[in-house]
C-alpha positions as CSV (number, residue, x, y, z in Angstrom):
1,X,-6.1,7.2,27.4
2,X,-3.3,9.9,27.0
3,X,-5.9,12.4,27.8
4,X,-7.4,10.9,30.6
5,X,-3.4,10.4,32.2
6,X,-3.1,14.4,31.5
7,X,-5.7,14.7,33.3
8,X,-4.9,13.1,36.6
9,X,-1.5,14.0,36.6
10,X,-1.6,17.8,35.2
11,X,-5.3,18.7,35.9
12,X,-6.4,16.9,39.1
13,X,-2.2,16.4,40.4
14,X,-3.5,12.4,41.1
15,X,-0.2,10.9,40.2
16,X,-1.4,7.6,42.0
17,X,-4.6,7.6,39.3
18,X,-2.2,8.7,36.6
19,X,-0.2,6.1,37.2
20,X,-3.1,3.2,37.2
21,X,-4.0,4.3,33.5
22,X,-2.5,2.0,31.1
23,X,-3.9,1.2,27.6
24,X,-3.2,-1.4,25.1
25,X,-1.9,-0.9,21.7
26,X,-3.9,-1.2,18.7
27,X,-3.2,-4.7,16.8
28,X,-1.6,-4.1,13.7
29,X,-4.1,-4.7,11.2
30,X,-3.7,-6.6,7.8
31,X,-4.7,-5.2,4.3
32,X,-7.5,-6.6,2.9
33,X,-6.8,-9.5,0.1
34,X,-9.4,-9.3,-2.5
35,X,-10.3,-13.0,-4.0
36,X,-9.6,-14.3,-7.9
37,X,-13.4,-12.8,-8.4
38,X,-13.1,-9.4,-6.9
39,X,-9.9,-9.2,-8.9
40,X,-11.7,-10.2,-12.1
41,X,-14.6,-7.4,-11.5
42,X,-12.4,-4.7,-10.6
43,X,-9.8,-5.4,-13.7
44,X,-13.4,-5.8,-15.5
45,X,-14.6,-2.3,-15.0
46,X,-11.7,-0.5,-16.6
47,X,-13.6,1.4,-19.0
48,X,-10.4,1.8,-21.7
49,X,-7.7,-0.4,-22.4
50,X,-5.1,2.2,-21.0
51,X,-6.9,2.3,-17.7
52,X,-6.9,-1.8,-17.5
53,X,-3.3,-2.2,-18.4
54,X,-2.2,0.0,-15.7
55,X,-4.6,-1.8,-13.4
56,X,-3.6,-5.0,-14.1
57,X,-0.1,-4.3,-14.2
58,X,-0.3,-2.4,-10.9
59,X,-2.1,-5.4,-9.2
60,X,-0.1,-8.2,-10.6
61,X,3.6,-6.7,-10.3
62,X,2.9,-4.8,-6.9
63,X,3.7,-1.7,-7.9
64,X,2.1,1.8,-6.3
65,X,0.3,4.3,-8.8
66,X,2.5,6.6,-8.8
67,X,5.1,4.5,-10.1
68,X,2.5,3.1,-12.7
69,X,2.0,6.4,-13.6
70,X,5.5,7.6,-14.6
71,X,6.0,4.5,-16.4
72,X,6.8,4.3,-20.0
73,X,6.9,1.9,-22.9
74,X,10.4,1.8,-22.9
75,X,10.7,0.9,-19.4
76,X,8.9,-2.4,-20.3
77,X,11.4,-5.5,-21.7
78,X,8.8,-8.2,-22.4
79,X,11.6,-10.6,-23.4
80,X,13.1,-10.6,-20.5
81,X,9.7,-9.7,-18.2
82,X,11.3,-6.9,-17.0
83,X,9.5,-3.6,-15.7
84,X,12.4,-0.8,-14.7
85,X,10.9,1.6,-12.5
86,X,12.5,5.2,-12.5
87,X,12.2,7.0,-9.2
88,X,10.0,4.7,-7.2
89,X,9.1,5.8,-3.3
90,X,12.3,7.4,-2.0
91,X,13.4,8.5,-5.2
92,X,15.1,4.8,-5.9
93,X,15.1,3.1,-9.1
94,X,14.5,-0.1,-9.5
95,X,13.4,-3.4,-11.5
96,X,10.7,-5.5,-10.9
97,X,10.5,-9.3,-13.3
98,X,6.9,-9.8,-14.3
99,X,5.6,-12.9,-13.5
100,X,4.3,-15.6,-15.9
101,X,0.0,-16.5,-16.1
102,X,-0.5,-19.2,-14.4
């Protein structure tokens, strides 16, 4: 719609027109929530147990892939379900608790 208001008002010099155009905004859209299935099969086709861990821990704690990446065993404190995350998005370090199976 931008282009079609540069055009009336630049191209053609149809302010009137131009100012007729309107558009509506875009509805913000949700992500996707996958179901307790679609879960299961993606967690399912890790094909090592490195590769599942990160998935599952990346899924269940909310955490983006980079961050899984640079994480490291001693970051983890599994008696108090603690996950310490060094330089997160924005360089920002932070703690996230692990929450229990239900």
């Amino acid at each position: 719609m931008t282009g079609v208001r540069f055009l009336f008002r630049v191209t053609l010099r149809r302010h009137d027109l131009a100012a007729e155009v309107w558009h509506l905004k875009e509805p913000e859209r949700l992500p996707p929530v996958l179901s307790p299935e679609e879960v299961k099969r993606v967690l399912t086709m890790a094909t090592s147990l490195k590769a599942r861990a990160m998935l599952t821990l990346a899924y269940g704690c909310g955490l983006r892939a980079g961050e899984v990446v640079r994480l490291r065993a001693g970051d983890i404190d599994s008696e108090q379900k603690i996950i310490r995350i060094v330089q997160s998005r924005a360089a920002r370090t932070g703690t996230w608790c692990c929450r229990p199976r239900s």
